[in-house]
C-alpha positions as CSV (number, residue, x, y, z in Angstrom):
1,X,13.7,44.2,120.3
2,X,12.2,41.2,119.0
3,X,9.2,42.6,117.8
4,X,6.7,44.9,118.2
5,X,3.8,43.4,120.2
6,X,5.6,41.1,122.7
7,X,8.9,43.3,123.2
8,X,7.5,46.9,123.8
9,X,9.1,46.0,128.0
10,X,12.6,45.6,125.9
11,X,12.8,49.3,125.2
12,X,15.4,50.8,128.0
13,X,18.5,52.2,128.3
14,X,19.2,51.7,124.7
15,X,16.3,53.8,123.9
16,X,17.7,57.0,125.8
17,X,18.8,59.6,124.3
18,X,21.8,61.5,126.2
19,X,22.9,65.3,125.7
20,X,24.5,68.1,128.0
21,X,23.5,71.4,126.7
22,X,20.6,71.1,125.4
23,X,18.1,68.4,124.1
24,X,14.6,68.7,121.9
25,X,12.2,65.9,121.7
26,X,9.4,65.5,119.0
27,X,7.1,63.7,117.3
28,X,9.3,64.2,113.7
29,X,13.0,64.0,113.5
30,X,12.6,67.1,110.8
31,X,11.0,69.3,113.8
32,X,13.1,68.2,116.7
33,X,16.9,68.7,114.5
34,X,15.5,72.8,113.6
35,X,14.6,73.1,117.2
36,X,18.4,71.8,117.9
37,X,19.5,74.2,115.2
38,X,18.1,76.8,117.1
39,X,19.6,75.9,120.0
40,X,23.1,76.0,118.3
41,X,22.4,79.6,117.3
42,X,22.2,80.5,121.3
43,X,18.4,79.8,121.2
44,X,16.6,79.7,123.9
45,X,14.8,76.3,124.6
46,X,11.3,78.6,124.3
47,X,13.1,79.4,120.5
48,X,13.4,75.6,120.2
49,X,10.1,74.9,121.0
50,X,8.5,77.3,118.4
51,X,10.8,76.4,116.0
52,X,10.0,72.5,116.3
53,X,6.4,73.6,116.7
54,X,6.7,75.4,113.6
55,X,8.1,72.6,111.0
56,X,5.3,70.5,112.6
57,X,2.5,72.9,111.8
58,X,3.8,72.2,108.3
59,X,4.7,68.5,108.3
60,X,2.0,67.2,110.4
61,X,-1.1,68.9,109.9
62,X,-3.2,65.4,110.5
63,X,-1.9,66.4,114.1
64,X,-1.1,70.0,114.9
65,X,-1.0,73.1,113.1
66,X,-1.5,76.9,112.8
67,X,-5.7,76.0,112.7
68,X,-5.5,74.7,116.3
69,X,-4.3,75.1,119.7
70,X,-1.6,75.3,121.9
71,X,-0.7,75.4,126.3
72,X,2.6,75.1,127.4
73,X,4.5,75.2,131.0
74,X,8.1,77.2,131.1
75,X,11.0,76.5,134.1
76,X,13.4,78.9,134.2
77,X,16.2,78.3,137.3
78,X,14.2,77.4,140.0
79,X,10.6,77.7,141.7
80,X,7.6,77.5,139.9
81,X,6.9,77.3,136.0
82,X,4.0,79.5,134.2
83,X,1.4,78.1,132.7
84,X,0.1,79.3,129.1
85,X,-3.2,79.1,128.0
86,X,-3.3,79.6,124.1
87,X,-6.7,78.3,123.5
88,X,-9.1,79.8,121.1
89,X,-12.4,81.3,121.9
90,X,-15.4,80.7,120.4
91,X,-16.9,83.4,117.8
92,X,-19.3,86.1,118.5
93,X,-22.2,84.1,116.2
94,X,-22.4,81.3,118.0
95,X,-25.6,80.4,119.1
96,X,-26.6,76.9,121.2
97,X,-30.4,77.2,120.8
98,X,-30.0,76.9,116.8
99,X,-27.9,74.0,117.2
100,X,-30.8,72.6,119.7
101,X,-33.7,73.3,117.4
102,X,-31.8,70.9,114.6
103,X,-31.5,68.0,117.0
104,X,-28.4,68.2,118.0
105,X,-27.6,66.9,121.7
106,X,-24.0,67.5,121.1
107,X,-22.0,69.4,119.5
108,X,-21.2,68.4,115.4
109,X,-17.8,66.3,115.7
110,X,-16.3,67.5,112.4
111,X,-17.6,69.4,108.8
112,X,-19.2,71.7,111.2
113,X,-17.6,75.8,111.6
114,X,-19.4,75.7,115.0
115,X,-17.1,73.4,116.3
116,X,-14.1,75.3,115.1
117,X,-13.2,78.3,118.0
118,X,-10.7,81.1,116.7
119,X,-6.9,78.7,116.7
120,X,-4.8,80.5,119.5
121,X,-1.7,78.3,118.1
122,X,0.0,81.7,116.7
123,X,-0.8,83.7,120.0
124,X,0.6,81.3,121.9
125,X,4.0,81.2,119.9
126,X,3.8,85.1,119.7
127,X,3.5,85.3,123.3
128,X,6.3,82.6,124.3
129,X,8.9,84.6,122.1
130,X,7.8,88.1,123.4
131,X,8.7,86.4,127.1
132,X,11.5,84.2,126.5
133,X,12.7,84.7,123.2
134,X,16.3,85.3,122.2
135,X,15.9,85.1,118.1
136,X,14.0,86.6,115.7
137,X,10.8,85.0,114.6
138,X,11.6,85.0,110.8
139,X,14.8,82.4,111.9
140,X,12.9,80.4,113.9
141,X,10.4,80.0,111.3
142,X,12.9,79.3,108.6
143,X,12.8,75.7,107.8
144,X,8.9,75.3,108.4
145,X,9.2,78.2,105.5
146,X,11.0,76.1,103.3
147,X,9.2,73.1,104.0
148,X,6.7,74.4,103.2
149,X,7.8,76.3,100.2
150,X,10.3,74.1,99.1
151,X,8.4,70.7,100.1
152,X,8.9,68.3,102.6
153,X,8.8,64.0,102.4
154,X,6.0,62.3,103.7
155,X,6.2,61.0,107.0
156,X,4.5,57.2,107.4
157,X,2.2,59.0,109.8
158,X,0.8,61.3,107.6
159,X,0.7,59.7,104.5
160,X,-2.3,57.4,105.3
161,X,-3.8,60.2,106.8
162,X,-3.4,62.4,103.9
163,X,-4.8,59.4,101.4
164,X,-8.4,59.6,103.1
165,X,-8.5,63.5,102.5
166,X,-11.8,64.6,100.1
167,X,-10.5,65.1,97.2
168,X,-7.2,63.4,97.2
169,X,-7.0,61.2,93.8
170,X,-4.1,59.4,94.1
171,X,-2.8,57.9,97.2
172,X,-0.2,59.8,99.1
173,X,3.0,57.4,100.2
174,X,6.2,57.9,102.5
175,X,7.9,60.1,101.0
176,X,6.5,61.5,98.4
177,X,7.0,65.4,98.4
178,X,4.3,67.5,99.4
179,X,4.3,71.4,99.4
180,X,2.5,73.9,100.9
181,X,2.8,77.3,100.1
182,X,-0.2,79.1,102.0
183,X,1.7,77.8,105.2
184,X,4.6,79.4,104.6
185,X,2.8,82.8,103.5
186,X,1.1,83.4,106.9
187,X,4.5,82.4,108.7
188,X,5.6,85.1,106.6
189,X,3.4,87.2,107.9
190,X,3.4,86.6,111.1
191,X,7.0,87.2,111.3
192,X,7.1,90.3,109.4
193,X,3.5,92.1,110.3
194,X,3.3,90.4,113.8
195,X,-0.5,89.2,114.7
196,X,-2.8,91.0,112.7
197,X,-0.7,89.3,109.4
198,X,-2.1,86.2,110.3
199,X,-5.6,86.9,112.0
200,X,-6.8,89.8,110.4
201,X,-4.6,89.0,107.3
202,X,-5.1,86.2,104.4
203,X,-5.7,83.5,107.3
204,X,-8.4,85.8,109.0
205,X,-10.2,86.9,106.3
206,X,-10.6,83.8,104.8
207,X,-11.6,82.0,108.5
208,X,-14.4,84.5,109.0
209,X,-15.6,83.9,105.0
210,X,-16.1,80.3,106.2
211,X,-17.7,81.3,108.8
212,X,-20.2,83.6,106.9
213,X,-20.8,80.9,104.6
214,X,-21.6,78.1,106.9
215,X,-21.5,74.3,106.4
216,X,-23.5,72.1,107.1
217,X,-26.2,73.9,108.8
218,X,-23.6,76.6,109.5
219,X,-24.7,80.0,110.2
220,X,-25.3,82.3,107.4
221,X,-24.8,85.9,109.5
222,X,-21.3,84.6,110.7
223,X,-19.8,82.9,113.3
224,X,-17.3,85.6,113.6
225,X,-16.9,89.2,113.6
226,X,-13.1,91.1,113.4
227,X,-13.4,91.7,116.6
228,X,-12.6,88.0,117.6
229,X,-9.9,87.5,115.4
230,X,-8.6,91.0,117.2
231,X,-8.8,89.4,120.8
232,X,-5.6,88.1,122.0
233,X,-6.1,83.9,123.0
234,X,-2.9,83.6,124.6
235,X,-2.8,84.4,128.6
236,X,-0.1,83.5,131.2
237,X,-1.5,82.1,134.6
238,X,-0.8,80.2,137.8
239,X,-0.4,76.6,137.1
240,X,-1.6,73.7,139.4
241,X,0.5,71.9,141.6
242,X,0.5,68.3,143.3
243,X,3.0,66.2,145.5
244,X,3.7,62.9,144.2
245,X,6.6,60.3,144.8
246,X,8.6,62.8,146.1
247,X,8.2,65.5,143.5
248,X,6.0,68.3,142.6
249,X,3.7,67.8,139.4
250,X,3.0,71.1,137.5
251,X,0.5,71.3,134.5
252,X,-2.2,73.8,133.3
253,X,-5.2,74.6,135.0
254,X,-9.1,74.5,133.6
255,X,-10.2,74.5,130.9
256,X,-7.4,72.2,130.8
257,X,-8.1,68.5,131.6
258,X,-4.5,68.9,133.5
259,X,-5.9,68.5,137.0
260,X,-7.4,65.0,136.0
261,X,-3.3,63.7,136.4
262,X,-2.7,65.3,139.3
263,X,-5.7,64.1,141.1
264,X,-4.8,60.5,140.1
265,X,-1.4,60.9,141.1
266,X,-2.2,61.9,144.2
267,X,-4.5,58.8,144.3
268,X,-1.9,56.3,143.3
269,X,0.7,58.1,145.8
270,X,-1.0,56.9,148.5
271,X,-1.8,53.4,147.3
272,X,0.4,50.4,148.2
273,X,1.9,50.0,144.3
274,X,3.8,46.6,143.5
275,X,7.6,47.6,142.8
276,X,7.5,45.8,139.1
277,X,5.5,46.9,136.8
278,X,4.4,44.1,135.3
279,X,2.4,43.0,137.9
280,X,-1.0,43.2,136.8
281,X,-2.1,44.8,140.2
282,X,0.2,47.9,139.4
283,X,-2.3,48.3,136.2
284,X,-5.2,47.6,138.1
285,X,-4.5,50.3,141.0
286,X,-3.8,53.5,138.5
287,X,-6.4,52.0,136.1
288,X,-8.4,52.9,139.2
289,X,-7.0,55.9,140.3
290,X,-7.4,57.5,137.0
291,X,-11.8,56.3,137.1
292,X,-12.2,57.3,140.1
293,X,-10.3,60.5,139.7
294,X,-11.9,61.4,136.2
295,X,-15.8,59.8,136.5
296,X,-17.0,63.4,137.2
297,X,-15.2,65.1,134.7
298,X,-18.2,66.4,132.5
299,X,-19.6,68.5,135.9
300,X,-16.1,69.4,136.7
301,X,-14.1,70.6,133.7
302,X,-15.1,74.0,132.3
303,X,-13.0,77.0,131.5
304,X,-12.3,79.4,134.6
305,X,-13.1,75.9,137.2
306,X,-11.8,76.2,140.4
307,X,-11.1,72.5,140.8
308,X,-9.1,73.1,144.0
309,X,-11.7,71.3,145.9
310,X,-11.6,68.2,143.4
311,X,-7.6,68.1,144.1
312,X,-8.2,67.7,147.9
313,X,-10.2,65.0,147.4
314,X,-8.0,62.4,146.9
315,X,-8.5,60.9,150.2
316,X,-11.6,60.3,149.7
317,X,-11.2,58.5,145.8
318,X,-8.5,56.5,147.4
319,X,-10.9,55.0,149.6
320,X,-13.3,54.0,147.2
321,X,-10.4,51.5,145.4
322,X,-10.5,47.5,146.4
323,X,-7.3,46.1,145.1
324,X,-9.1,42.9,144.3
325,X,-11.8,44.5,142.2
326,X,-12.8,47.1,139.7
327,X,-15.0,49.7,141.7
328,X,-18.4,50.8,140.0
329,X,-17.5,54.7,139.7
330,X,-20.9,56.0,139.0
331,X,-22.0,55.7,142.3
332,X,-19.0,57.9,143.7
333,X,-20.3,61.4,144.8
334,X,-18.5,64.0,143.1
335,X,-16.7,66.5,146.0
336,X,-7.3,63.8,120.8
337,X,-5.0,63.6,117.5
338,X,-2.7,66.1,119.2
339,X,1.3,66.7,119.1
340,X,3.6,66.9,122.1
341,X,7.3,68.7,122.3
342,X,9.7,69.4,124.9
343,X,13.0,71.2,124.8
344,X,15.4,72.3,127.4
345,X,18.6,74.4,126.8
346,X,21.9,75.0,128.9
347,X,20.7,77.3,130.9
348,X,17.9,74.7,132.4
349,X,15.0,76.2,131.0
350,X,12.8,73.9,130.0
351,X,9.3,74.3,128.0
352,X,6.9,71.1,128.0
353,X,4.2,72.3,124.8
354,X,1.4,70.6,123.6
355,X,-0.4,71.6,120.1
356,X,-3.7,70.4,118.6
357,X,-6.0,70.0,115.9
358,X,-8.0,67.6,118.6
359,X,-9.1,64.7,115.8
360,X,-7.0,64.2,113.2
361,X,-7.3,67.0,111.0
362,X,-9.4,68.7,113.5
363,X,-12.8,69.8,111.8
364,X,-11.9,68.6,108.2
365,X,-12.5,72.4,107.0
366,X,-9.8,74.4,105.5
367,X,-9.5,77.9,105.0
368,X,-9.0,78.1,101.4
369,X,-6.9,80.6,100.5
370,X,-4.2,78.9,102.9
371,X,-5.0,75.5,103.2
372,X,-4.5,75.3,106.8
373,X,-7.1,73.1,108.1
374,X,-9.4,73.8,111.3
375,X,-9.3,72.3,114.6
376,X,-12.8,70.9,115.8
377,X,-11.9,71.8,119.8
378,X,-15.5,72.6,120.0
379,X,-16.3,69.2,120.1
380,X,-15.6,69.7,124.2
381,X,-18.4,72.2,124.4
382,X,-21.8,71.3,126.2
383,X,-25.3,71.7,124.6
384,X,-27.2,71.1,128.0
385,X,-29.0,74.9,128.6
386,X,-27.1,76.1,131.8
387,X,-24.3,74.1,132.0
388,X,-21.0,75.8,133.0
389,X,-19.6,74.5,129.5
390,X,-22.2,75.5,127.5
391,X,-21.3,76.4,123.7
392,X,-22.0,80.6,123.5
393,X,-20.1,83.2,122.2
394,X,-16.5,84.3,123.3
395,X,-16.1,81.2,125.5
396,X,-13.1,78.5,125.9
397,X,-14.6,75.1,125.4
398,X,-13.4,72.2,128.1
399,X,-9.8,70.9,126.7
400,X,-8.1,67.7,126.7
401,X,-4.5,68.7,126.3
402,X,-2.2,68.5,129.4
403,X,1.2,69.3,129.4
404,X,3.0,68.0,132.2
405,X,6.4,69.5,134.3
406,X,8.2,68.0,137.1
407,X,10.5,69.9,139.3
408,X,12.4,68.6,142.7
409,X,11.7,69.4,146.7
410,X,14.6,72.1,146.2
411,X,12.5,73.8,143.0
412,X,14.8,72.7,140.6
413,X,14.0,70.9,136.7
414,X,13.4,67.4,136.8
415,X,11.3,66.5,133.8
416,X,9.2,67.6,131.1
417,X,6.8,65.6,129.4
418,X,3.3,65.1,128.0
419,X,1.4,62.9,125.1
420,X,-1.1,62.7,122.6
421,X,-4.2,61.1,123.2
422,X,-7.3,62.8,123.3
423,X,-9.4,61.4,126.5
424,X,-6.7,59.1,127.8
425,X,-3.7,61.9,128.1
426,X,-3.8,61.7,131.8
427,X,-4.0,58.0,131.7
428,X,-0.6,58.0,130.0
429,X,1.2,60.3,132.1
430,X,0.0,59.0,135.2
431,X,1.9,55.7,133.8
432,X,5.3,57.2,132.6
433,X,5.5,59.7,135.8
434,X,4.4,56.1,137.9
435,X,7.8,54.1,136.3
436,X,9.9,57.3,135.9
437,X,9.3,58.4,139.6
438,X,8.2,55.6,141.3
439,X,9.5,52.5,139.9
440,X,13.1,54.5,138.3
441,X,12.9,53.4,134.8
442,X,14.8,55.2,132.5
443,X,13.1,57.7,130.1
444,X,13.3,55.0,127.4
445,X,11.7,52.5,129.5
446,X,9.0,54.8,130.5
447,X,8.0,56.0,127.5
448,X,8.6,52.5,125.6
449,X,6.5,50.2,128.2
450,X,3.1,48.9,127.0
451,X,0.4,51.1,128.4
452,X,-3.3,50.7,129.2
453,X,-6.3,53.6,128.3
454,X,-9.7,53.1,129.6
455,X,-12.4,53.2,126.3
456,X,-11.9,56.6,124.3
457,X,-15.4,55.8,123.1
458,X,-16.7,56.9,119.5
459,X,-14.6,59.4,119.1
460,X,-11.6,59.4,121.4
461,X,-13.1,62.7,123.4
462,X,-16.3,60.9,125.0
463,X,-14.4,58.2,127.6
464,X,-16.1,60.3,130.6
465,X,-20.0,59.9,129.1
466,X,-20.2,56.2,130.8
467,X,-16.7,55.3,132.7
468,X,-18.5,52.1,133.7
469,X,-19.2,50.3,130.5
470,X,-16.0,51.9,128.6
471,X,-13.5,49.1,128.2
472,X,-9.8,48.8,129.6
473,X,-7.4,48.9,126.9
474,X,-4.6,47.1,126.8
475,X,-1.4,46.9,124.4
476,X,-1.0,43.8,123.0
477,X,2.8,41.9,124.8
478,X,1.9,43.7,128.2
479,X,1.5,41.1,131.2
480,X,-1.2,42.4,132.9
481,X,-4.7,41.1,130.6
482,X,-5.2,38.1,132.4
483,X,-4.9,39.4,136.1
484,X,-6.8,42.6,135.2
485,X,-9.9,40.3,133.8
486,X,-9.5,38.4,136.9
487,X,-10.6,41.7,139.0
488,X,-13.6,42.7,136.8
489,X,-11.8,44.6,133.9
490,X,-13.4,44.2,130.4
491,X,-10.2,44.1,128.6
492,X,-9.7,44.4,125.1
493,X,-6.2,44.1,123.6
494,X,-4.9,46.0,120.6
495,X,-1.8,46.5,118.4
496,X,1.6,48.5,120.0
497,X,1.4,51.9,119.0
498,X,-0.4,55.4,118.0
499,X,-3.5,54.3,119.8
500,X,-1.8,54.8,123.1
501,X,-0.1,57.9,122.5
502,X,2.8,59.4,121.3
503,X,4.9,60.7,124.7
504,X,7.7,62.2,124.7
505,X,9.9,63.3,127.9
506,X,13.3,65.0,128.8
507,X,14.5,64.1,132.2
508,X,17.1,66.4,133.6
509,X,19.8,64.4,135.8
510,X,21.4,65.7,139.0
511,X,24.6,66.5,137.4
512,X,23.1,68.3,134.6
513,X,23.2,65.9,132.2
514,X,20.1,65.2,129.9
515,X,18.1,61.8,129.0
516,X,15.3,61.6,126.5
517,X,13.3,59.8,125.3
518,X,11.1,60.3,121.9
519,X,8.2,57.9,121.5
520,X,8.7,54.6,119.3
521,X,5.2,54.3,118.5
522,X,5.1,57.6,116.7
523,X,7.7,55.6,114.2
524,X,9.8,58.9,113.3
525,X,10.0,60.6,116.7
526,X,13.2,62.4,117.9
527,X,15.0,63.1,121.2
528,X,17.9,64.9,119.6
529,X,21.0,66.3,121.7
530,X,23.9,68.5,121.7
């Protein structure tokens, strides 16, 4: 590697990661070698997960933490995964026709309680280990614990993140040791007192204060009740399905943006892709599948969707593509900052787990007898009276997180994989499970090669509200600017890195053996082995 911009198609072989029984792959070496450790212990790769998840609700709050929320697919053997749905629920106060007679047309982006549903990030853990755990929860939590109580360095993600915090005097740098004791409290109690030590304990009490207390034009009778906090977020369902390059492409159904990737895969599996890569046509054809297969997606995505009849219409999307041009996708007829980790364990179970705050530190509210800061997922709701995603009480807002699993014709684990990225999560799957099934890249490869996002727009969760004026993204060193301007693209290229997610994937080999590979653009990532 020469350097960063022109050399991100250098990453390869070199850049895989190789283990036998068992392999966890984060976003933070500190997460992914306790989710190892667990794994040592005879942990299942569902411990693993938890455990990694766990140090990373502590380390990387900017990202992830116990104030957001969390899906996740689980292989065991062979046939199909299950699908999780941890996502939080909006509280019994809220009310769309107050936030209409202030002027709001959307819903409040951050500072806002109304945009922060109860987190389902501790169901969602609870739930995994009371189906697939093999070790207590107080050892899996132990080293987020004393991380948190002890204190943990600085990563070079968060510390510019942390720096622009209200309230922060002095700026934070890599390294510097930073502690956290409310954090390791309700993992405490959550271990020790089960759910209601963390929702209707310190956490909960304090969440439904804030919500009493409003901000910024937040409600004054409450945007919660008990009640709420009581109600379980975390349910098991069927996940979707699609065929593509051979294999079958699992990932979590609505309010999940998951089917947006599986709709463009279909799209691209039928489209006559270049063998290399680099050829600037291979952009331009999934560029297109992913417009064509997401320009409805503010009609289609809602929790409970049946989006069954969206899936079978990849035919028809496909048809709309010119491979000379870039098609104008408003005229088709319809038919975040986030953290991804994967672990798999010698038995072949494999868990592919996504957990959010949605933008940065989510709503930039923090309960304050813990410190654990608020996600903003109710950014995805819709203030338009009627609409299927309309903001109300006790509903799941639309959700951009996607976790992704791969298995073989036979049912058996190929891969497990998903990304940050707000909007574009799809986007960048659809381009690693292109190379890795398609072209046979490695998992380094895959998940090193530059990338292209279509225009996040303001915010990074608004690239849908006009897909025909958003711009193409492109990372700076990839080959493909020239000949996607040269088919109508307005292309704008930027720096290698975090702006194109941070993916990380475990491919499982026919003969057992593991590859992974941990994102370079996340600077501290981790595909560790044993």
């Amino acid at each position: 590697m020469t350097g960063v911009s022109g050399a991100s198609y250098s990453f390869g072989m070199e850049h895989t990661r190789f283990a036998r029984f068992g392999m966890v792959c984060s976003v933070d070496h500190l997460a992914s070698t306790a989710g190892l450790a667990m794994l040592d212990r005879g942990g299942s790769a569902a411990d693993a997960a938890i455990a990694a998840n766990a140090v990373l609700a502590v380390t990387a709050p900017h990202a992830c933490g116990l104030g957001g929320d969390l899906f996740a697919l689980v292989h065991e053997g062979a046939g199909p995964p299950r699908a999780l749905n941890a996502s939080g629920r909006s509280g019994s106060g809220a009310d769309p026709d107050r936030l209409r007679a202030e002027g709001h047309e959307r819903m409040p982006f951050q500072r806002d309680i109304r945009s922060v549903p109860v987190p389902g990030c501790a169901d969602g853990w609870l739930a995994l280990h009371a189906t697939y755990g093999r070790l207590p929860l107080s050892e899996l939590f132990a080293p987020a614990v004393r991380y948190a109580d002890e204190g943990f360095p600085a990563s070079p993600l968060l510390a510019p993140a942390a720096s622009m915090l209200p309230g922060v005097a002095d700026p934070v740098a890599p390294g510097d040791l930073i502690r956290r004791p409310g954090v390791a409290r309700v993992l405490d109690a959550l271990a020790t007192e089960g759910r209601d030590g963390f929702y209707l304990g310190e956490f909960g009490k304090g969440l439904i204060a804030l919500g009493r207390d409003g901000t910024v034009g937040g409600p004054s009778e409450g945007e919660y009740h008990e009640a709420d906090l009581a109600r379980v977020s975390a349910d098991w369902m069927e996940p979707l399905r699609a065929r593509a390059f051979g294999h079958d492409v699992w990932t979590i159904p609505p309010n999940s943006q998951g089917y947006l990737l599986l709709l463009s895969l279909a799209i691209a599996d039928g489209l006559d892709l270049p063998e290399d890569p680099a050829d600037p046509l291979w952009a331009h054809l999934l560029t297109e599948a992913a417009r064509t297969a997401g320009h409805d997606r503010t009609d289609v995505l809602f929790d409970g969707a049946s989006v069954g009849h969206v899936l079978a219409s990849a035919g028809e999307r496909r048809a709309m593509i010119d491979p000379s041009r870039r098609a104008r996708v408003r005229d088709l007829t319809s038919p975040g900052d986030t953290t991804y980790l994967c672990a798999v364990d010698a038995e072949g179970m494999g868990v592919s787990l996504i957990q959010s705050n949605a933008a940065g530190f989510g709503s930039m509210l923090f309960e304050p007898s813990t410190g654990i800061n608020l996600h903003n997922r109710g950014l995805g709701f819709s203030l338009v009276p009627g609409h299927p995603a309309e903001y109300g009480p006790g509903r799941r807002p639309p959700h951009t997180l996607a976790p992704a699993l791969v298995t073989r014709p036979d049912g058996s684990l190929r891969t497990v994989l998903g990304t940050m990225g707000g909007d574009s999560q799809p986007q960048i799957l659809l381009q690693v499970l292109a190379r890795l099934l398609a072209s046979a890249e490695s998992p380094g490869q895959a998940i090193g090669a530059s990338r292209w996002r279509l225009g996040p727009g303001l915010t990074g969760f608004d690239a849908w509200d006009d897909p025909d004026e958003a711009s193409l993204d492109v990372e700076e060193g990839a080959p493909w600017a020239d000949g996607l301007r040269r088919r109508g693209h307005v292309v704008q290229e930027l720096p290698y890195g975090g702006s194109f997610g941070h993916a990380q994937l475990i491919d499982v080999r026919p003969d057992g053996v593991l590859a992974g590979a941990a994102d370079p653009r996340a600077l501290i990532s981790s595909a560790a082995g044993r």
